[in-house]
C-alpha positions in Angstrom: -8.5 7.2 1.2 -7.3 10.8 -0.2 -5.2 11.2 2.6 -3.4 7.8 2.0 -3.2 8.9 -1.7 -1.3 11.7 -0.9 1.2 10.1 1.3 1.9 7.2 -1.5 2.8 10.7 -3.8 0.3 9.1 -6.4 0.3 12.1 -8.3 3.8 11.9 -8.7 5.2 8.6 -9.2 3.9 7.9 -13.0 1.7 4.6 -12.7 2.2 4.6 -8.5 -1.8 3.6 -8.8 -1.3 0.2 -10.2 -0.3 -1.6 -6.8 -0.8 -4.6 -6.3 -0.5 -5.3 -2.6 -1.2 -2.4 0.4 -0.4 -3.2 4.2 -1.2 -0.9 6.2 -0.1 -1.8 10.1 -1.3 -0.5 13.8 -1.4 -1.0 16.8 -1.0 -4.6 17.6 -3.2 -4.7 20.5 -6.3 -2.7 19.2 -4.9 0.5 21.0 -7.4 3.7 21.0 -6.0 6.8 20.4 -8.4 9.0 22.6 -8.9 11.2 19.4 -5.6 11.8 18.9 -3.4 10.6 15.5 -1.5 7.4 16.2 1.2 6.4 14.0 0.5 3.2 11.3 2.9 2.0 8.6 2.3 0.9 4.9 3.9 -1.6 3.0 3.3 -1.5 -1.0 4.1 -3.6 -3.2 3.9 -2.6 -7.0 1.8 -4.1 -9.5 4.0 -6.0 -11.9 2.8 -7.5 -15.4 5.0 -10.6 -15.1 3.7 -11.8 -12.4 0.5 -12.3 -14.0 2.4 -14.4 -16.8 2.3 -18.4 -16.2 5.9 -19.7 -17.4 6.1 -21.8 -20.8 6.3 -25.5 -20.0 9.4 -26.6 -22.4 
C-alpha cells in the first residue's frame, strides 16, 4: 500500500486520501511475472460530498 500511496502523490494533492473508488487493472489473463515488475493501471475516482446528498423531492 505505501508504494501505491506514493504514486497517487498523496502527500501532495491536499485531501487526494478521500477517494472514493480505486481500480487497479492487470493482466487480463492471470499472467505471472517470473519475479519481475509487470505493469497495472489505476483508475481513481475522487470522493465527492454531493454524491452522498439524496435530492429534495419538490
Amino acid at each position: 500500500m505505501p508504494q501505491l500511496l506514493n504514486h497517487l502523490k498523496v502527500d501532495s494533492l491536499g485531501e487526494s486520501i478521500d477517494w472514493g473508488t480505486l481500480v487497479v487493472y492487470t493482466c487480463a489473463e492471470n499472467c505471472g511475472a517470473e519475479n519481475k515488475y509487470a505493469e497495472e493501471f489505476i483508475w481513481k475516482q475522487d470522493f465527492s460530498i454531493d454524491s452522498t446528498e439524496l435530492p429534495l423531492s419538490s
